[in-house]
PLY file of the C-alpha trace (Angstrom):
ply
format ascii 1.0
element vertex 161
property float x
property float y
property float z
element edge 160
property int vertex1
property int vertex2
end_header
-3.11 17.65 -109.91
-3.13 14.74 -107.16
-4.26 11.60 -108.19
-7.15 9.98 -105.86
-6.22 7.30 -103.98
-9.12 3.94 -104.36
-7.36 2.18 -101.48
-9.81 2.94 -98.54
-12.99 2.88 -100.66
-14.87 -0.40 -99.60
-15.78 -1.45 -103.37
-13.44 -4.38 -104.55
-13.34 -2.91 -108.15
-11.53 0.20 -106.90
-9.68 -1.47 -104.67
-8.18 -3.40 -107.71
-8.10 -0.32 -109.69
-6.04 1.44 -106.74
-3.20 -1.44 -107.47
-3.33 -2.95 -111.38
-5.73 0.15 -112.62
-2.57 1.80 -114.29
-2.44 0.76 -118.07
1.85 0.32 -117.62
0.64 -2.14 -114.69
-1.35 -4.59 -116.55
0.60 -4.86 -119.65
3.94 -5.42 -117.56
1.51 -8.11 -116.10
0.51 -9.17 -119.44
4.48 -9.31 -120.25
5.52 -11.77 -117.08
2.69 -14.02 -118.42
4.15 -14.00 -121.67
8.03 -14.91 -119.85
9.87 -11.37 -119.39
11.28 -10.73 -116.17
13.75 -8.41 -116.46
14.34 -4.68 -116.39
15.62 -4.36 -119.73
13.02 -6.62 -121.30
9.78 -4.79 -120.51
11.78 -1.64 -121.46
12.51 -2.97 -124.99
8.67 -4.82 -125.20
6.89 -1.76 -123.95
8.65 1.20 -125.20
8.29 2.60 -121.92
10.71 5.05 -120.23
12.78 3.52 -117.31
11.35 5.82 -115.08
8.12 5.21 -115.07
8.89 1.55 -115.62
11.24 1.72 -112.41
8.07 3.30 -110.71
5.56 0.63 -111.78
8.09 -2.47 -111.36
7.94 -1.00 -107.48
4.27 -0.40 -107.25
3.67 -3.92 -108.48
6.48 -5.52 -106.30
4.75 -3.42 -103.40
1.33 -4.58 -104.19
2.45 -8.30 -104.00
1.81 -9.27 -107.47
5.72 -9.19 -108.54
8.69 -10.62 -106.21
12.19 -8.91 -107.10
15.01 -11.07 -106.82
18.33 -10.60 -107.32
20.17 -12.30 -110.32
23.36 -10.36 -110.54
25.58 -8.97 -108.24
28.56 -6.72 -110.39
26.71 -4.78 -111.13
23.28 -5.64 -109.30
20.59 -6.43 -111.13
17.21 -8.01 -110.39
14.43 -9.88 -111.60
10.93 -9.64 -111.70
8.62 -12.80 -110.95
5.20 -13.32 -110.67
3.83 -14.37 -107.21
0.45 -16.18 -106.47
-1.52 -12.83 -106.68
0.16 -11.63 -109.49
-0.89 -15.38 -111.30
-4.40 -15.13 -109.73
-4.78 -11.90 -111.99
-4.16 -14.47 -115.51
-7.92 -15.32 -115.71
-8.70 -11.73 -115.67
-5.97 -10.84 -118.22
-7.22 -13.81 -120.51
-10.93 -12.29 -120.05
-9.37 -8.81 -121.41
-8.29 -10.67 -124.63
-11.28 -11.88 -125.41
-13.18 -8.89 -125.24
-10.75 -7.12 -126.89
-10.77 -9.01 -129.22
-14.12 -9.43 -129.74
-15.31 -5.35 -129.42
-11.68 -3.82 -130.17
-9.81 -5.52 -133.19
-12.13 -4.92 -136.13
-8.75 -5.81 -138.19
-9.04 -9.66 -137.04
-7.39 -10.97 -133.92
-3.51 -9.70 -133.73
-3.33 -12.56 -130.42
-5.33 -15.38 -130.10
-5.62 -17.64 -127.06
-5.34 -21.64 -128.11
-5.81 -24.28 -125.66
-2.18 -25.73 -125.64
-3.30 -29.78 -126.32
-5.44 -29.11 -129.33
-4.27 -26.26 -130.63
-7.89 -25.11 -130.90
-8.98 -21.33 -129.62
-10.14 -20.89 -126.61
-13.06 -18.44 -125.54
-12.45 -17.50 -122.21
-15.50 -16.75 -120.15
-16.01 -16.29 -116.17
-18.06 -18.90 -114.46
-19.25 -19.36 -110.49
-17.09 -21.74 -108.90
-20.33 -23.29 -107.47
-22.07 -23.90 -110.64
-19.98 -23.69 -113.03
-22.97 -21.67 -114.95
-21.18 -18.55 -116.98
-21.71 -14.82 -115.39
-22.10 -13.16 -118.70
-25.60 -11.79 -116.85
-28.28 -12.32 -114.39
-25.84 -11.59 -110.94
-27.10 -9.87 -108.00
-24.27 -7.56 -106.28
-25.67 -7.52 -102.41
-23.43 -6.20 -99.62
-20.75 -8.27 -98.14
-20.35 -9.05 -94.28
-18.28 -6.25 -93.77
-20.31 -3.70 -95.97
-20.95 -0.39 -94.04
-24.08 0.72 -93.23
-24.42 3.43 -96.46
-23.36 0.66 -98.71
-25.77 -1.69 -97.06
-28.28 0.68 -98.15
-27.29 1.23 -101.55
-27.56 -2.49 -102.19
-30.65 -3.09 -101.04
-32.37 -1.10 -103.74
-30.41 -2.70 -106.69
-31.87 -5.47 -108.66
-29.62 -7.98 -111.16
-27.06 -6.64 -113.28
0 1
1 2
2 3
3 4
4 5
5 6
6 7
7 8
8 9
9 10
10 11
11 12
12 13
13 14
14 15
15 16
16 17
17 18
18 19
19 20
20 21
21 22
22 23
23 24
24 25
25 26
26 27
27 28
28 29
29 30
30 31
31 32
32 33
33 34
34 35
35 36
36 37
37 38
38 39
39 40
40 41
41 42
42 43
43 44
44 45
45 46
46 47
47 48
48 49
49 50
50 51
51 52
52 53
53 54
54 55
55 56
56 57
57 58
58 59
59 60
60 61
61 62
62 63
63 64
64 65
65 66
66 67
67 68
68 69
69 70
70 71
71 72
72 73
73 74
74 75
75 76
76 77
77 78
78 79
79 80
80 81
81 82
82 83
83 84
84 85
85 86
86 87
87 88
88 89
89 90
90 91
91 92
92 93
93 94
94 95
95 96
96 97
97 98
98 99
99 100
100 101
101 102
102 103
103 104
104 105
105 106
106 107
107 108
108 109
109 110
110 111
111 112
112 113
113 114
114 115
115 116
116 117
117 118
118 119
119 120
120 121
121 122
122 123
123 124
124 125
125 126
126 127
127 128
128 129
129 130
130 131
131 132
132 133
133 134
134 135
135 136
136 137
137 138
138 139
139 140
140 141
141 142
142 143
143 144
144 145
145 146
146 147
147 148
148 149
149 150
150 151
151 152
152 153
153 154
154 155
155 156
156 157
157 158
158 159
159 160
């Protein structure tokens, strides 16, 4: 069965989907956060097998959000770093968290987020820039300037979300 492709869809939700969507994506993502960057250390953290890990490592490095880099030469070996889009994805991963957290760990919290100077937890939420007001609700989704007509449409009968 062939997997559908998100790429070419104009909605910015698939289009994320299309690249970090994979579960083996976003917890090798969550693993750079927490320090790991090579091969053999998301193998052993994930439990994954190297081929699919080889596969994602690529996709990821492909995608921009990891840089490989070279650390060994006899034999070669190679690191995995974050880049600027692969840190711009943090805030989402720290929004994941909390949610799981909150709606997934009926056990009590297995990770907790602390703000590093006081020690105290944090409670990530997502806020507009603007404002700073939180966007737990009230948002209107509206076409963007490069919306196509048929998505144009769509919009214009939707309310807030």
């Amino acid at each position: 069965m062939q997997r559908t492709s998100f790429g070419q869809m104009p909605c910015p939700v698939a289009r994320s989907l299309e690249r970090i969507g994979e579960w083996w994506s976003i917890l090798i993502l969550r693993d750079a956060f927490y320090g790991l960057t090579r091969f053999d250390q998301f193998e052993q953290s994930l439990g994954i097998a190297p081929n699919m890990l080889t596969r994602r490592l690529k996709a990821l490095c492909e995608a921009g959000l990891l840089e490989r880099r070279p650390y060994q030469d006899r034999p070669p070996r190679y690191e995995y770093l974050l880049t600027e889009k692969g840190r711009d994805f943090r805030p989402v991963l720290w929004t994941l968290f909390a949610w799981g957290n909150r709606h997934l760990a009926p056990e009590g919290e297995s990770v907790t987020l602390v703000d590093p100077e006081s020690g105290l937890p944090i409670d990530p939420v997502v806020v507009n820039r603007h404002t700073g007001r939180p966007l737990a609700e009230g948002v209107r989704v509206v076409a963007g300037p490069a919306a196509c007509e048929s998505l144009r449409r769509r919009f214009e009968r939707r309310t807030t979300i």
